[in-house]
Structures are given as C-alpha cells and as structure tokens.
PDB file as gemmi writes it, atoms N, CA and C in Angstrom:
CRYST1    1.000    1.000    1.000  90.00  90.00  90.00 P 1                      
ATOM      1  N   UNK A   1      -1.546   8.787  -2.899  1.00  0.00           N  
ATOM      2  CA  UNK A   1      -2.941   9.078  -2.648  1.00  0.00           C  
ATOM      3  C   UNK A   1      -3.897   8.074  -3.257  1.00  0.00           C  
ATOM      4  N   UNK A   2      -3.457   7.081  -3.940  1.00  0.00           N  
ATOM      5  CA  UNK A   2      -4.147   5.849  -4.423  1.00  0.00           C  
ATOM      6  C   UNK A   2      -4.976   5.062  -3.490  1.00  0.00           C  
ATOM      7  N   UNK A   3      -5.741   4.584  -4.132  1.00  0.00           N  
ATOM      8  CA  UNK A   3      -6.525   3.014  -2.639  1.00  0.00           C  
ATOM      9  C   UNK A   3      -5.823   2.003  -2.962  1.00  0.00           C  
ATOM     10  N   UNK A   4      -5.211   1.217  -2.063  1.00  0.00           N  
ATOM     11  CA  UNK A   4      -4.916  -0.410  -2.083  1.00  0.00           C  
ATOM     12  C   UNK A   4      -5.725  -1.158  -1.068  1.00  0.00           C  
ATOM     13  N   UNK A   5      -6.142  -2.244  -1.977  1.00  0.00           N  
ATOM     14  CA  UNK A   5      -7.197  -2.972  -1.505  1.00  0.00           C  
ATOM     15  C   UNK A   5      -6.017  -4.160  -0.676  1.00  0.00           C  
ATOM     16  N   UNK A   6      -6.013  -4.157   0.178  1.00  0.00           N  
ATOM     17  CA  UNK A   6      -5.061  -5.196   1.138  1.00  0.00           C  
ATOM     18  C   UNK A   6      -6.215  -6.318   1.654  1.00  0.00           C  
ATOM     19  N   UNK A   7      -5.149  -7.618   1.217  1.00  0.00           N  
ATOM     20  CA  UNK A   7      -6.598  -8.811   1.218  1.00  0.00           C  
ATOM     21  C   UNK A   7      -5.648  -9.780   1.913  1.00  0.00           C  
ATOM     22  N   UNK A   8      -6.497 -11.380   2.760  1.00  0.00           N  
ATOM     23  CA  UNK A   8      -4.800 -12.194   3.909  1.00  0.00           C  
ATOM     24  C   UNK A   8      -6.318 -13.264   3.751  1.00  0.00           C  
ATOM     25  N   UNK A   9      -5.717 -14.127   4.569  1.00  0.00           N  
ATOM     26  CA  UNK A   9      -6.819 -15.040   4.976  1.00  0.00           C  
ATOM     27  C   UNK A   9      -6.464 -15.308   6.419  1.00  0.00           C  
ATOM     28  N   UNK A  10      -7.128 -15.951   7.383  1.00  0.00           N  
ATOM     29  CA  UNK A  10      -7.024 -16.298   8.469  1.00  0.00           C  
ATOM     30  C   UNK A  10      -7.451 -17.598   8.373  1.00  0.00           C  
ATOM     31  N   UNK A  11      -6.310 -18.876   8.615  1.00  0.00           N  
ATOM     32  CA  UNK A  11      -6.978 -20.034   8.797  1.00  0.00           C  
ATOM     33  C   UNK A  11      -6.553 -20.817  10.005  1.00  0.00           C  
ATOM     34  N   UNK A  12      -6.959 -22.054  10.421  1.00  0.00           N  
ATOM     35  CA  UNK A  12      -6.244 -22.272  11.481  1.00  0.00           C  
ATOM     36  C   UNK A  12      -6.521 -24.392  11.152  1.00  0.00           C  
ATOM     37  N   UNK A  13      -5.538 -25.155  11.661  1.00  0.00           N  
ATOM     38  CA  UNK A  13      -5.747 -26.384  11.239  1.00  0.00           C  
ATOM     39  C   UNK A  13      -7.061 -27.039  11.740  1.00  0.00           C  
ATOM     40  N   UNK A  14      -7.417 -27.922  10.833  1.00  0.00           N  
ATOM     41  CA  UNK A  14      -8.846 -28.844  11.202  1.00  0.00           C  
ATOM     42  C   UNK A  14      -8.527 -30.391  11.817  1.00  0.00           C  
ATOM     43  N   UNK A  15      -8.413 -30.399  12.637  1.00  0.00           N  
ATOM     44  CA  UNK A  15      -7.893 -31.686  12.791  1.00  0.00           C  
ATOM     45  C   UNK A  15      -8.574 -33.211  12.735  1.00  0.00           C  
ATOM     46  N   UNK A  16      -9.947 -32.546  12.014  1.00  0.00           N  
ATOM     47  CA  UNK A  16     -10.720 -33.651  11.815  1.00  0.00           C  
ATOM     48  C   UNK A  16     -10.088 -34.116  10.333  1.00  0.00           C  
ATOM     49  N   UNK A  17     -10.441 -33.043  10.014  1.00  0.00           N  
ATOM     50  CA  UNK A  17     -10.121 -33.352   8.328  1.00  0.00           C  
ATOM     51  C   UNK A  17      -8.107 -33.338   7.896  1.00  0.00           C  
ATOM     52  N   UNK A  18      -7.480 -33.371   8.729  1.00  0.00           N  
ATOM     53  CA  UNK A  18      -6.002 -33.023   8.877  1.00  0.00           C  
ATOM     54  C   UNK A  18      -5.702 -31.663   7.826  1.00  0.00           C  
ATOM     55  N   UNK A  19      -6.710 -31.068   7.359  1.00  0.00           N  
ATOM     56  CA  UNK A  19      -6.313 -29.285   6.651  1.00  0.00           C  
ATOM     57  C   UNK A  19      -6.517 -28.512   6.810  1.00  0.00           C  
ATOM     58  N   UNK A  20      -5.926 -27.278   6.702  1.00  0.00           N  
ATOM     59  CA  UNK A  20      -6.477 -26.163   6.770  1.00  0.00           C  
ATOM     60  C   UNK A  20      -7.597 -25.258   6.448  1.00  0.00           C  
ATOM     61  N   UNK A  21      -8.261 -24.577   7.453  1.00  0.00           N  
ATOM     62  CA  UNK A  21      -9.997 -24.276   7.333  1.00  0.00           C  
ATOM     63  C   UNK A  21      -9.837 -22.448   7.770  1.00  0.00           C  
ATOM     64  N   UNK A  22     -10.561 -22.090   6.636  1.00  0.00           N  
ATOM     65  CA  UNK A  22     -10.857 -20.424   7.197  1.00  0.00           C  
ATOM     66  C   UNK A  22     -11.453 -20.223   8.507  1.00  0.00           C  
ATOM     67  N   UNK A  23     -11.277 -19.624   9.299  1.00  0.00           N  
ATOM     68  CA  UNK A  23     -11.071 -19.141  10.541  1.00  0.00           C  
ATOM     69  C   UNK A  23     -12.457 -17.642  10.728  1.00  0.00           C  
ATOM     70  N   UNK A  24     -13.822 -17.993  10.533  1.00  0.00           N  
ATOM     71  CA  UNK A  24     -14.788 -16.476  10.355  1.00  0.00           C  
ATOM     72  C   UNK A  24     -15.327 -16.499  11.422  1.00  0.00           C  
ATOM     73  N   UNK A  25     -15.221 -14.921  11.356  1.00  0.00           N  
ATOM     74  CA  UNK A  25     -15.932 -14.400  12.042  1.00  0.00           C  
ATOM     75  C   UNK A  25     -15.213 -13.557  13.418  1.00  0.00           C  
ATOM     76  N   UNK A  26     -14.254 -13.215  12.683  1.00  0.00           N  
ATOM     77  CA  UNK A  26     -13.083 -13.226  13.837  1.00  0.00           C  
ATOM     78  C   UNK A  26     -12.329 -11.699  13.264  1.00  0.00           C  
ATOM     79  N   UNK A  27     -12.251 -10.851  14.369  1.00  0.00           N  
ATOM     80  CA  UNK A  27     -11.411  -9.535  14.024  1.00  0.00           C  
ATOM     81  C   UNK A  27     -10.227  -9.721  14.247  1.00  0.00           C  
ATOM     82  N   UNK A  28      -9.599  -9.223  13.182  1.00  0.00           N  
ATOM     83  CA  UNK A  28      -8.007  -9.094  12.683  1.00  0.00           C  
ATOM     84  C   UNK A  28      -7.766  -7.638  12.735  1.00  0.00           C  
ATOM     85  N   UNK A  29      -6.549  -7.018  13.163  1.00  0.00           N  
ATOM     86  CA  UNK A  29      -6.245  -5.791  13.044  1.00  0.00           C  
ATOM     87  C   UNK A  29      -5.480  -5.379  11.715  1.00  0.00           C  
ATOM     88  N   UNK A  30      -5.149  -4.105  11.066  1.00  0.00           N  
ATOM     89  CA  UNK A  30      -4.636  -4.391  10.153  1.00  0.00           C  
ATOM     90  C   UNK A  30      -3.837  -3.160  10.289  1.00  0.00           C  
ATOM     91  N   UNK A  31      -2.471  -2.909  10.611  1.00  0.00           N  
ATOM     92  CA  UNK A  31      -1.541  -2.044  10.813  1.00  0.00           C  
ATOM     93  C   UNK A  31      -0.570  -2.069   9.645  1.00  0.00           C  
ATOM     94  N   UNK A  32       0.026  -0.524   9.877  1.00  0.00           N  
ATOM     95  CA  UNK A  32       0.850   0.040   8.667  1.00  0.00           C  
ATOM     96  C   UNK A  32       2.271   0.413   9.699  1.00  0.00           C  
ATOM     97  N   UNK A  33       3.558   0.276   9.365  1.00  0.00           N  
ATOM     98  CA  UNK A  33       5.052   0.348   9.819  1.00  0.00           C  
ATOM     99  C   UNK A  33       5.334   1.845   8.738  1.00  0.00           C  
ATOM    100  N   UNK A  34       5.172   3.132   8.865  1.00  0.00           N  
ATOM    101  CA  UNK A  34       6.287   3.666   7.846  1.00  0.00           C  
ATOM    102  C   UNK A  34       7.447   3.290   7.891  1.00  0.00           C  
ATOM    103  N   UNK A  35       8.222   3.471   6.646  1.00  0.00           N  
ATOM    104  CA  UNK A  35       9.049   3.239   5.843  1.00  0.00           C  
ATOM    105  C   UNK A  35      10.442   3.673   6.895  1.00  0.00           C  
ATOM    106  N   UNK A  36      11.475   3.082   8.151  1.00  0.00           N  
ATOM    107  CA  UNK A  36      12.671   3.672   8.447  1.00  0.00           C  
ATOM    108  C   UNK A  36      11.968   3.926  10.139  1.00  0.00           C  
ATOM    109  N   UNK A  37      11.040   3.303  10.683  1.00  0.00           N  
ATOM    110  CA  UNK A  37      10.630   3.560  11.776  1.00  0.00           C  
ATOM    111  C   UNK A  37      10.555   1.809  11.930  1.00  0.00           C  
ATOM    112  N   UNK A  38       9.875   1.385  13.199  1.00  0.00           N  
ATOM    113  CA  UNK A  38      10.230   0.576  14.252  1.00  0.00           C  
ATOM    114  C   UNK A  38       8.767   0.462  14.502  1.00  0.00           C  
ATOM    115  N   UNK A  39       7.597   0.912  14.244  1.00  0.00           N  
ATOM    116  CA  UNK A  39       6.359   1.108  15.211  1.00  0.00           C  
ATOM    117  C   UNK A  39       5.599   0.443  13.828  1.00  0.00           C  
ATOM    118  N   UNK A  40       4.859  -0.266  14.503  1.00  0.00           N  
ATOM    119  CA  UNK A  40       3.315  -0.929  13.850  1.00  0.00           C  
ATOM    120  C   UNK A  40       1.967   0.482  14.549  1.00  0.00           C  
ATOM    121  N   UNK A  41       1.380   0.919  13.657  1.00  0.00           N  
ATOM    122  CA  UNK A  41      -0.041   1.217  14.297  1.00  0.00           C  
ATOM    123  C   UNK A  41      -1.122   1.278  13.559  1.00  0.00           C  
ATOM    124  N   UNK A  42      -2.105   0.596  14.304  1.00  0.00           N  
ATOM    125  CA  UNK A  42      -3.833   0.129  13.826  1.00  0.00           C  
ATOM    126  C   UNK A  42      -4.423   0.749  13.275  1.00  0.00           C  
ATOM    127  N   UNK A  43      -4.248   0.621  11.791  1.00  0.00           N  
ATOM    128  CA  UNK A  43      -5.354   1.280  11.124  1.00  0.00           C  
ATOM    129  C   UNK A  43      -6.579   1.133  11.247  1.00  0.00           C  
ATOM    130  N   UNK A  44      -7.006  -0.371  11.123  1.00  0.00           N  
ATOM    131  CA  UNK A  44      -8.628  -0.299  11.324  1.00  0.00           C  
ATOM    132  C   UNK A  44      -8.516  -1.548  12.078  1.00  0.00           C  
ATOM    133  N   UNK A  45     -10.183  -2.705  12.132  1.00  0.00           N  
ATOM    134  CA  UNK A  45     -10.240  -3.694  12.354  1.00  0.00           C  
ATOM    135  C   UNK A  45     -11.017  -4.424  11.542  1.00  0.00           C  
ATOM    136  N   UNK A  46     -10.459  -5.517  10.665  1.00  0.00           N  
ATOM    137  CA  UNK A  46     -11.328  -6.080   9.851  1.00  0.00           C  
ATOM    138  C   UNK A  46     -11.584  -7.787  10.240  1.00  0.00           C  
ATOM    139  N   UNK A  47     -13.075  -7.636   9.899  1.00  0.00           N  
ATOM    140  CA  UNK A  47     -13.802  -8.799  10.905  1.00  0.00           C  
ATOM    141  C   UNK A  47     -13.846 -10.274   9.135  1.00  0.00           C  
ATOM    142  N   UNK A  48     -13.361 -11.360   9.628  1.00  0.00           N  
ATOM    143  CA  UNK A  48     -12.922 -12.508   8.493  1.00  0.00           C  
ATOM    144  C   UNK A  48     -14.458 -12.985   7.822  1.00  0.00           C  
ATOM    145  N   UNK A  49     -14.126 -13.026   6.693  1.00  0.00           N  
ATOM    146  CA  UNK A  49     -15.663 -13.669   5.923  1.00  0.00           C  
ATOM    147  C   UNK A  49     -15.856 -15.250   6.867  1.00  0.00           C  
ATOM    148  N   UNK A  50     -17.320 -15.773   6.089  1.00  0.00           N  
ATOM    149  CA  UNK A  50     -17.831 -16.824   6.033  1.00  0.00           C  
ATOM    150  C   UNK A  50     -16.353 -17.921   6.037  1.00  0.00           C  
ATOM    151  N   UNK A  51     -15.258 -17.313   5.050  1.00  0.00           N  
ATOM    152  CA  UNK A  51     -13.805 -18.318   4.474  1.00  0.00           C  
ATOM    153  C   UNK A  51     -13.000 -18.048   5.273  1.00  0.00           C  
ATOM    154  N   UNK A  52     -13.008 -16.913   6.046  1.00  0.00           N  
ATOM    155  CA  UNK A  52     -11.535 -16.599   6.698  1.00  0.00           C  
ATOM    156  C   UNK A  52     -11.101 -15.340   5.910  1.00  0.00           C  
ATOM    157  N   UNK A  53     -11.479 -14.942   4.678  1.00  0.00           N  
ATOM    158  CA  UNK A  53     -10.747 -14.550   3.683  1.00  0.00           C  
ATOM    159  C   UNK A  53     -11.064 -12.904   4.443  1.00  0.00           C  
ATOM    160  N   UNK A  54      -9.857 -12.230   4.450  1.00  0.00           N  
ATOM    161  CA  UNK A  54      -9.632 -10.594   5.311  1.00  0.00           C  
ATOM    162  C   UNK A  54      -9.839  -9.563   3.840  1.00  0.00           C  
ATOM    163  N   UNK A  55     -10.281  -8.485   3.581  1.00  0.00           N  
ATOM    164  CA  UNK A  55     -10.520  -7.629   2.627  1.00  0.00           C  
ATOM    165  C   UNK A  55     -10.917  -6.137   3.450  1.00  0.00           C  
ATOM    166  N   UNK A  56     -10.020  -5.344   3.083  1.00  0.00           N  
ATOM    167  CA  UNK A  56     -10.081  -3.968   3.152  1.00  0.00           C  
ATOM    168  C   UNK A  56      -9.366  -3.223   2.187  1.00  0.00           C  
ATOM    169  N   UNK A  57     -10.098  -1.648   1.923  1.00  0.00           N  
ATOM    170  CA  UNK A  57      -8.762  -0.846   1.588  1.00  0.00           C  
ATOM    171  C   UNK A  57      -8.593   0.247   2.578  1.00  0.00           C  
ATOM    172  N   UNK A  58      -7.639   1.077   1.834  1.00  0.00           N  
ATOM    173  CA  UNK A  58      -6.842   2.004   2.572  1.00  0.00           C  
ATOM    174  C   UNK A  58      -6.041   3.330   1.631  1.00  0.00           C  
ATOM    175  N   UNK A  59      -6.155   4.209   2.142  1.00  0.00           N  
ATOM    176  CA  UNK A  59      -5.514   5.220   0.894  1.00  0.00           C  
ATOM    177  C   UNK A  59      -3.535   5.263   1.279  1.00  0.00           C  
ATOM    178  N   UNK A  60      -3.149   5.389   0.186  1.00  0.00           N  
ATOM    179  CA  UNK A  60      -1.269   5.162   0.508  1.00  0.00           C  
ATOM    180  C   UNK A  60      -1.149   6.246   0.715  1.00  0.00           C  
ATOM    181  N   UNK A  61       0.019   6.776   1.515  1.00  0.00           N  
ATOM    182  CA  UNK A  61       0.430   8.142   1.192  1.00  0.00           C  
ATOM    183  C   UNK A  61       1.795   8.396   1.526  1.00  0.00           C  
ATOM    184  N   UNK A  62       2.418   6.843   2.489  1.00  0.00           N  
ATOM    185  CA  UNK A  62       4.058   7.123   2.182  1.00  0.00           C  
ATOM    186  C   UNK A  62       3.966   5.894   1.944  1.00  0.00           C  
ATOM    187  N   UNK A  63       5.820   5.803   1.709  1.00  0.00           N  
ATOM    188  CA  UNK A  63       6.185   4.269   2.110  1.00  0.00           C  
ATOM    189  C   UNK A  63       6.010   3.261   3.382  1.00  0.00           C  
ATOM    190  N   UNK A  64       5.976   2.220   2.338  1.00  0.00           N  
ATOM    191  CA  UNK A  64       5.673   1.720   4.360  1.00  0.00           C  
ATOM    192  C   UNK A  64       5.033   0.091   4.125  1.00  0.00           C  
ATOM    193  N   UNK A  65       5.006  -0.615   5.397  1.00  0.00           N  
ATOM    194  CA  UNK A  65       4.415  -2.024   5.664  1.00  0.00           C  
ATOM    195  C   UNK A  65       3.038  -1.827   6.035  1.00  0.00           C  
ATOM    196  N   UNK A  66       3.068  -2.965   4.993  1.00  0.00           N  
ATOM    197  CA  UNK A  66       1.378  -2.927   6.119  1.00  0.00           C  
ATOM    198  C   UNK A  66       1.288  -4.589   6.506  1.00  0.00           C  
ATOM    199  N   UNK A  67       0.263  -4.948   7.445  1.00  0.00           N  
ATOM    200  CA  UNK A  67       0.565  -6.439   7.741  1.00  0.00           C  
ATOM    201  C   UNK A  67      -1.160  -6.566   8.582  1.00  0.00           C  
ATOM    202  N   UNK A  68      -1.523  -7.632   8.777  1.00  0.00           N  
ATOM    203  CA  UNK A  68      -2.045  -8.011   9.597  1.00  0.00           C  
ATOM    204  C   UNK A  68      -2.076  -8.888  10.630  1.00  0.00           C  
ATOM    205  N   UNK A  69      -2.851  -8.589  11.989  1.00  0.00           N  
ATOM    206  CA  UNK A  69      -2.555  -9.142  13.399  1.00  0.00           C  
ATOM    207  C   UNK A  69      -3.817  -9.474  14.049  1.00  0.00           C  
ATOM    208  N   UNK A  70      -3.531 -11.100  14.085  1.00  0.00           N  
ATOM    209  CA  UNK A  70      -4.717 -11.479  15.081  1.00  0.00           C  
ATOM    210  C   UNK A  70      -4.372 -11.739  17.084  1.00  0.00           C  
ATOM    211  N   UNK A  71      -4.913 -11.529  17.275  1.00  0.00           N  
ATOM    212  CA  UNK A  71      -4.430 -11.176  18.791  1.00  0.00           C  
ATOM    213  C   UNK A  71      -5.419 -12.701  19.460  1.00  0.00           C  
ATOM    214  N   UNK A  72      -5.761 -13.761  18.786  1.00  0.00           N  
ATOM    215  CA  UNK A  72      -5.634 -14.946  18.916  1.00  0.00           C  
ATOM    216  C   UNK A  72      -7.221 -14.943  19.938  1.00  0.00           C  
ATOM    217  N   UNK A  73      -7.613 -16.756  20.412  1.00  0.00           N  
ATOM    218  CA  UNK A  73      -8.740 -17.199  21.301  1.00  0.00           C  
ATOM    219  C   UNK A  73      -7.990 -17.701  22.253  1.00  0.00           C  
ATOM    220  N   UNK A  74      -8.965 -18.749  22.863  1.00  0.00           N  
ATOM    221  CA  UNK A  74      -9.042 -18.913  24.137  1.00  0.00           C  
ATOM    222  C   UNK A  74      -8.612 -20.665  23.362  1.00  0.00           C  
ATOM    223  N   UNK A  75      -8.847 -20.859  21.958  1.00  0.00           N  
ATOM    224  CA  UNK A  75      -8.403 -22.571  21.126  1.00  0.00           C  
ATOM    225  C   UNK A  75      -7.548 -22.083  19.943  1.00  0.00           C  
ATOM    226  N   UNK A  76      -6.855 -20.535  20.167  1.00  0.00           N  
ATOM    227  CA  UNK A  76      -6.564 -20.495  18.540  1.00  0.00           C  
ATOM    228  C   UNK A  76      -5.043 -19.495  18.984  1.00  0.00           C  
ATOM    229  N   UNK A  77      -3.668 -19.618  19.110  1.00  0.00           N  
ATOM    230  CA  UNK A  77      -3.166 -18.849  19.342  1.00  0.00           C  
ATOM    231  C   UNK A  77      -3.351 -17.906  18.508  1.00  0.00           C  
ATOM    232  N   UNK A  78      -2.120 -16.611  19.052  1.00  0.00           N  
ATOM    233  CA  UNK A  78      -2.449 -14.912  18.366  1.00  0.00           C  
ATOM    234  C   UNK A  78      -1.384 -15.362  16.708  1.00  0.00           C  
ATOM    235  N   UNK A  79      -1.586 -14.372  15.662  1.00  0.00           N  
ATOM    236  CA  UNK A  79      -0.576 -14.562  14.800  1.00  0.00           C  
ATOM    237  C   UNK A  79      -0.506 -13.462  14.235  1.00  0.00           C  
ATOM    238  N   UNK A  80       0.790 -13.067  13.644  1.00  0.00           N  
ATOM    239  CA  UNK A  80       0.722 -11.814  12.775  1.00  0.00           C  
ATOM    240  C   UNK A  80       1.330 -12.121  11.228  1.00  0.00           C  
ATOM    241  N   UNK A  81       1.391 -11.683  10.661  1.00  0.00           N  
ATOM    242  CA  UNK A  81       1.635 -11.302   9.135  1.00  0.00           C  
ATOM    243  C   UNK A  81       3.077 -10.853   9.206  1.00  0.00           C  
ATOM    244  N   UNK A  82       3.748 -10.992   8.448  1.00  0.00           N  
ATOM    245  CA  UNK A  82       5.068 -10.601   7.642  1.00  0.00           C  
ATOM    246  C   UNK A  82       4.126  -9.174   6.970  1.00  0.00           C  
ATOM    247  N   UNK A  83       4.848  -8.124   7.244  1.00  0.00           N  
ATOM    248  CA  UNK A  83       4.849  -6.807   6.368  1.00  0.00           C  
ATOM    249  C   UNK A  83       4.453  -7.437   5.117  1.00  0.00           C  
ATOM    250  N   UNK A  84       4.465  -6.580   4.622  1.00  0.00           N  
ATOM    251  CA  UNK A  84       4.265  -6.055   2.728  1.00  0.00           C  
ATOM    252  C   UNK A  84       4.422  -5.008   2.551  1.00  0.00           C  
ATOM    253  N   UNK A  85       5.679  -4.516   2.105  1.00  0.00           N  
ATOM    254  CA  UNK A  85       5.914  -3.555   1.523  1.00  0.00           C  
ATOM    255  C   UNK A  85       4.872  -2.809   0.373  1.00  0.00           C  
ATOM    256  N   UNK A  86       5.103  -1.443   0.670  1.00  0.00           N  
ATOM    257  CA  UNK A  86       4.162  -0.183  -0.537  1.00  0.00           C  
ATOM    258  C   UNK A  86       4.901   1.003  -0.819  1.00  0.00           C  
ATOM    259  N   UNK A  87       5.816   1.068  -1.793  1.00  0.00           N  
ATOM    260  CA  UNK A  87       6.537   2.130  -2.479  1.00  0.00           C  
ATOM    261  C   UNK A  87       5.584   2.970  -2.967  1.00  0.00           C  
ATOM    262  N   UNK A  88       5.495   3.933  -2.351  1.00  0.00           N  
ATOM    263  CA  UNK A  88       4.913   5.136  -3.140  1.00  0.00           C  
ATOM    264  C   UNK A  88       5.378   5.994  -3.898  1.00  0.00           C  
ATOM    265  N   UNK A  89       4.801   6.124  -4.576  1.00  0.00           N  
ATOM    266  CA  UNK A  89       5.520   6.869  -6.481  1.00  0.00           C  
ATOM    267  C   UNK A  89       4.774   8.179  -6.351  1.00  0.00           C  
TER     268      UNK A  89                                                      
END                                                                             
C-alpha cells in the first residue's frame, strides 16, 4: 500500500551534435505486469519534461513489473522499457 515514485527518461539521438537529447513533450504510457501473468496494462499516461525526464507515482499493492512504453512518431520509432521488478512486503 506504499507510493513508488517510478522515474525513465525518454531520449532519442541528435545527430547534429552525435548525442543523446531528451525527447519533451511527448506521452509515454506507464504499465504494470503482475507478478506470474503475461499481460502489460496502462496505468496512466505520463507526458516527458522540458529533459525527457518521465516522473510519476503509483500506490503498490502486489508483486509485479512496471515499465514504460512509448508508442513512437512519425521521426522517432516506438520503444519500451525492460520491467522493473516491485516485491511487495
């Protein structure tokens, strides 16, 4: 029943500058896997700072992944996140 503040960045390459640049202004989904199931589903939608930088929380209440998913532009393919595991105690 705790909050975890779940935080990612979204960047995508600059090819002026040959590095990587935060990606704003852009909605990311942010889905949870329980723990022994197969299914991703959308908790909310969180829109990227000024940096790219993603920030939400969320209350725990089982085990389980959580990850985030950008479903990509029209210059930026889609990408998702590797889980992160959350043992609940």
């Amino acid at each position: 029943g705790k909050t975890l503040t779940v935080t990612g960045k979204l960047a995508r390459a600059n090819w002026d500058t040959g590095k990587w640049a935060g990606y704003s202004a852009h909605a990311v989904k942010l889905q949870f896997r329980k723990k022994g199931s197969s299914t991703y589903t959308t908790l909310k939608t969180v829109k990227t700072s000024s940096t790219g930088t993603l920030k939400t929380t969320v209350t725990a209440s089982v085990d389980g992944y959580y990850r985030y998913v950008f479903a990509g532009t029209s210059t930026t393919p889609a990408a998702t996140a590797a889980g992160d595991f959350v043992d609940v105690k």
